[in-house]
C-alpha angles and dihedrals in degrees: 000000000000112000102001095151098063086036086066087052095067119031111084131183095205117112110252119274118240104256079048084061101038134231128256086263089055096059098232109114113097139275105279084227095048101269128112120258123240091265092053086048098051086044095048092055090044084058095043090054092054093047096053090047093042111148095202143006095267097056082052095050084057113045087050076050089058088045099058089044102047097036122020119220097239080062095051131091136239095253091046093054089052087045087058093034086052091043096041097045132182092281108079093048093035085054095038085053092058106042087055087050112055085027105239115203090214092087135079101208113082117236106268101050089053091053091050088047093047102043094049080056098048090049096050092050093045088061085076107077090226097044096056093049091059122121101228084063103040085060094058087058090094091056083051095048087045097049090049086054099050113358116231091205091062090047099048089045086045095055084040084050086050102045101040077052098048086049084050092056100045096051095052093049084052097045101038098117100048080050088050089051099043107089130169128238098278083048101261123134116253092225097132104069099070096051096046082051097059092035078058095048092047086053099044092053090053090056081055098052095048095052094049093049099052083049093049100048092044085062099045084052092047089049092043099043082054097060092042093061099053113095094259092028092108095053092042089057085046107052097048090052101268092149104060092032085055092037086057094040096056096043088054086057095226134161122331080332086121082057124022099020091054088039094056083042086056094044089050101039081057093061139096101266093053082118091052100042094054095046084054104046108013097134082068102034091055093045089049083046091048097053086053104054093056080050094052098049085046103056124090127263103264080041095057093041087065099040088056088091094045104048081054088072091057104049100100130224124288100252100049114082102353094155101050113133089194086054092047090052089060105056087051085058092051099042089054087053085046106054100064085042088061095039085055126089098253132179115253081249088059111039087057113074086031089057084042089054094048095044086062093046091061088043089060096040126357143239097307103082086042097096132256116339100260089060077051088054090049097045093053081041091059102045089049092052092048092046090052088042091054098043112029089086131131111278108279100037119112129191120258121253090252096053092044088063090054092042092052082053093047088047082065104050085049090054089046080048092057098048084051089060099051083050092058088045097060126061109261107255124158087274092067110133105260104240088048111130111219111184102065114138116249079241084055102049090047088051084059100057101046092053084048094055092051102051083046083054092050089044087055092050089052093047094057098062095055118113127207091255087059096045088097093066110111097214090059086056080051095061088035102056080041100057083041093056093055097032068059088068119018117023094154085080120082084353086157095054087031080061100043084052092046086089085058100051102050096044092042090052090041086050086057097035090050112014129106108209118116110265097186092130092062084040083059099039093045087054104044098036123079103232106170099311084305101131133156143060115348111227115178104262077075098087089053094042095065085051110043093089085059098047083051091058101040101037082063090066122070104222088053096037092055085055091049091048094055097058087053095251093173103060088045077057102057097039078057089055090043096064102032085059105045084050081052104055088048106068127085126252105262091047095047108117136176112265105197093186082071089054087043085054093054095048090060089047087049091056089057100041076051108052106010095065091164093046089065111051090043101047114083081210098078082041088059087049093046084062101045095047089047091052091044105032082071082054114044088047091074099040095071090193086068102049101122092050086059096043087058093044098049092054099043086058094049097050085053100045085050083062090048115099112232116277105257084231091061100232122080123244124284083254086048097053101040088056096054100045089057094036081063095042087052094045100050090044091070105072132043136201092226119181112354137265080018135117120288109261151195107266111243088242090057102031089093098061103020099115081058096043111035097073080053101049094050089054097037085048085055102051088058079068098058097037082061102053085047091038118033100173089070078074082075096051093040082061104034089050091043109230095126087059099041093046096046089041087050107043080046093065100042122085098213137013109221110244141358097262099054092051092052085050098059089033089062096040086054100043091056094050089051089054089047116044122033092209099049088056101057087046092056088043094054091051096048096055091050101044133080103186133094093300096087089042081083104093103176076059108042092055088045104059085036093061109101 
């Protein structure tokens, strides 16, 4: 380092004298009320002026020497401390790093002295935001992370230690016999005081080192936790090595690493980039996880208690490492620690990081590690109580923010709850859900349900008292994404109080789909929070999504579906649609993925199509989705990963055409024509002859989604026939695009249909073609005398195209 020499000359670590200081008639001591004086003032700028015109790094180190000394920094501003930092820069620490480092014999000061020096620097600069963004500080993050691992200052100590003993040693070999002739007064050898001098002088360097390097790692800690804290600080600290260095450092145990060091592990590992920093460095992420949670099982019980929120930072996500049988092992562990913690009476303040803990343990791995199937039924017990507790207060009381995290926690055990529930519901086959407990009591399960009903209930209550202006709070999308999951499931419960929401949920889901208001409270909570595996950015569709299986199942009864109806329910639907589809058509070919909230859409738009005729043909909002599915069916046929998306296309916009009166022109639009050309291409591609004189059956392009599709393609094969008797000009297309012939040609060479639905399904589609069109129905005549397949086992038809 340039000009070390002159740099020893003038830091000192002795405390100021007191003329250094000044007295009260020369004006120095602070402001009683914690501001300079006016002589501290004039002498401060004088200081500042030399710092800033420094000619080398020991009149800076000065003049930063006469600072400390003349105004403290609890006495200077905001704007002073950026002045110094400005004057000071990056460079004199950064060079000062680095010196000590690759140990450069230009300088005087030894290295650890020079690392001291330039980290106290560093962490004093990196208490100013743009400071510590600067470029010039991010790249000494390396030399930090490499002095938490294995601390300069102890090794130098320990080489001074070894060398100060190896002199020892040699001078006593070589003085032995003086030592031997020098005797005391009552005749013994004074061979003792040496030694103890030098044991004194190991002890006391090893005082040393341990004060230096507590100081030192406080202020690599200080350094590193202000750079965390900046928007990109995570990634910085990423990307230069910052997880395993802190991984090693805290399993070394060393300095402030079982605080600071877990607690910047904590702050990183809740960011955004959790994802990204597990998939990175999972191998020593699990290990770190692992220790703790022997650590954690070990602790006593007030100790536990207080390491429940910390070990939730180091679950990792759901994704990375599922298969682990190590990880596995340690949420056995914890799960084992947890049970007697939540048997026990606890505090609210308590209860909470311990239900929150729990609530991310199901999330990895379900409820098959938890314990026997009574503790089950407490857990779920528990999280019910608190959630009625938190939210069956007097209109105008919200939770705190406290109580809304454990809450968020309680909402996921309710939803593992749920899925439990559905479990139980179903017989036990291989496919059973892997955390499914299968051995509840017919009483238990009934207990859960009824703890269940009544926090929904609570949930309901809470949800009626919100107002529009608070519909951006992410713990009200919380509640919300937790009633849907189980409306999902269950809507004859509470159907009365499930009604009078309905209002709610609809507007609340409308404020997310088509408001402009920032919602990057729900974006933060969605990517730092677990919710059943769902992870990532949150866009506004979210919100619906959660509640479309609901809106299938209520939008299939009438006293719901007239509400609905009323909130115009349909049109929120196909602006849904509209914007799922136009994301989806912009995306390329490798990225493009199956979105079943856009099938769940259709089916509720199926229900109505189904069951409000009148509706249909009178709101301008089924007209809008005619259009769209006309512009994107001639799409999805040819992208076979979306084939169910456009089976379920294709049919919702056939039960809609068959409600449609016939055009006056008598010949349907350009859109209307385009749809149901491609509607019958799509139709007659799903089954297959085969070989004669063989069974129908399921086309190969279709086989792979056929149990999702099948339901879809009978009805979808139907409503042709309906489409046919409102509309007859479809019968031109129907010939000019060759179904007819394909189908009759088809179901005359096979030997069998089936089943029985599919059948009823053909034989309706043709019939309607033989009313309605003279010349379909000779040329199904003529097929059906000569032929002798499944197609005259029609009988509907047969006596149909018989008749004179």
């Amino acid at each position: 380092m340039a000009d070390g020499t002159e740099a020893t000359a003038v830091v000192s670590d002795d405390p100021p004298k007191p003329e250094e200081q000044g007295d009260s008639d020369g004006g120095l001591d602070g402001d009683p009320e914690g501001g300079l004086t006016d002589a501290q003032t004039e002498l401060l700028e004088k200081c500042l002026h030399s710092l800033k015109h420094a000619k080398n790094d020991s009149h800076t180190l000065a003049a930063l020497l006469l600072i400390t000394r003349v105004c403290p920094a609890n006495q200077l501003d905001k704007s002073t401390l950026k002045r110094i930092f400005e004057a000071v820069g990056l460079n004199l620490p950064a060079r000062l790093l680095v010196t000590a480092v690759k140990g450069a014999d230009t300088s005087s000061l030894p290295p650890h002295e020079l690392l001291s020096l330039g980290m106290a620097l560093l962490a004093a600069l990196s208490t100013d935001p743009d400071m510590a963004s600067h470029p010039q500080l991010l790249a000494t993050i390396p030399i930090l992370l490499g002095i938490l691992v294995d601390s300069p200052v102890r090794q130098h100590q320990q080489v001074q230690a070894g060398n100060v003993e190896a002199d020892h040693e040699k001078q006593s070999a070589g003085s032995v016999g003086a030592e031997n002739n020098h005797v005391d007064a009552e005749g013994r050898t004074d061979s003792r005081n040496e030694g103890d001098d030098h044991s004194e002088a190991r002890r006391e360097s090893t005082r040393q080192s341990s004060k230096l390097d507590e100081a030192l790692f406080a202020d690599c800690y200080q350094v590193l936790t202000a750079v965390c804290m900046l928007p990109k600080g995570p990634d910085q600290l990423l990307s230069r090595g910052a997880i395993p260095a802190l991984c090693q450092a805290v399993e070394q145990n060393q300095y402030f690493s079982q605080d600071k060091g877990l607690a910047l592990l904590c702050c990183l590992l809740s960011s955004t980039i959790k994802d990204k920093i597990w998939s990175k460095h999972s191998a020593q992420l699990l290990s770190l996880l692992v220790d703790l949670s022997k650590d954690f099982c070990q602790a006593r019980d007030e100790d536990r208690l207080d390491k429940c929120a910390e070990l939730v930072h180091f679950l990792p996500p759901l994704e990375v490492n599922a298969e682990s049988e190590e990880l596995k092992g340690a949420v056995v562990c914890v799960w084992a620690a947890l049970r007697p913690m939540l048997q026990s009476k606890l505090t609210p303040r308590q209860i909470g990081p311990v239900l929150v803990l729990s609530a991310c343990l199901l999330d990895l791995f379900g409820w098959e590690p938890v314990g026997p199937p009574k503790f089950c039924c407490l857990l779920v017990n528990r999280a019910c109580v608190e959630v009625r507790m938190g939210l069956e207060e007097p209109p105008g009381h919200n939770p705190s923010p406290e109580m809304q995290h454990t809450l968020t926690g309680c909402y996921r055990i309710m939803e593992a709850a749920i899925e439990q529930a559905c479990c139980q519901a179903v017989p036990l086959t291989d496919a059973q859900p892997q955390g499914c407990i299968t051995t509840l009591t017919l009483q238990q399960s009934r207990q859960v349900l009824g703890v269940l009903e009544e926090a929904f209930s609570a949930q309901i209550y809470h949800l009626q008292q919100v107002e529009p202006s608070g519909y951006a709070d992410p713990f009200i999308f919380a509640t919300f994404r937790c009633l849907c999951s189980w409306l999902a499931e269950e809507t004859s419960c509470l159907k009365e109080e499930v009604i009078r929401l309905l209002p709610f949920l609809i507007g609340y889901s409308r404020s997310h789909l088509q408001g402009e208001r920032s919602e990057q409270g729900v974006s933060d909570w969605m990517s730092s929070m677990s919710v059943s595996g769902e992870r990532g950015a949150w866009t506004r569709k979210d919100a619906l999504r959660y509640l479309l299986p609901a809106l299938c199942h209520l939008s299939a009864e009438e006293g719901p579906r007239k509400v609905l109806l009323t909130l115009d329910t349909q049109a929120l639907l196909v602006d849904f649609l509209s914007k799922c589809w136009t994301l989806l058509r912009g995306r390329s070919k490798t990225s493009l993925t199956r979105d079943p909230s856009m099938e769940t859409a259709c089916s509720v738009l199926l229900n109505l199509a189904v069951t409000e005729p009148e509706r249909v043909r009178e709101d301008p909002s089924f007209k809008a989705l005619e259009d769209l599915l006309s512009e994107a069916l001639p799409v999805l046929v040819h992208k076979p990963c979306l084939q169910v998306i456009g089976a379920n296309f294709c049919t919702l916009g056939l039960m809609i055409g068959r409600l449609r009166p016939a055009p006056a022109s008598g010949s349907g639009e350009p859109s209307q024509r385009r749809f149901f050309s491609t509607a019958l291409r799509f139709l007659r591609s799903a089954l297959d002859a085969g070989s004669s004189p063989g069974p129908l059956q399921v086309s190969s392009s279709w086989e792979e989604s056929w149990d999702e599709t099948a339901e879809l393609w009978r009805l979808g094969v139907q409503a042709l026939g309906g489409c046919v008797r409102a509309q007859p000009w479809i019968t031109v297309l129907v010939r000019e695009e060759g179904w007819l012939k394909h189908v009759a040609a088809m179901l005359a060479q096979c030997c069998a249909i089936p089943d029985q639905h599919t059948q009823a399904a053909l034989e309706e589609a043709l019939s309607a073609m033989a009313e309605q069109c003279p010349t379909c129905k000779m040329e199904l005549a003529h097929m059906m005398t000569s032929s002798k397949g499944a197609l005259r086992s029609m009988k509907k038809l047969k006596k149909l195209v018989e008749a004179k």
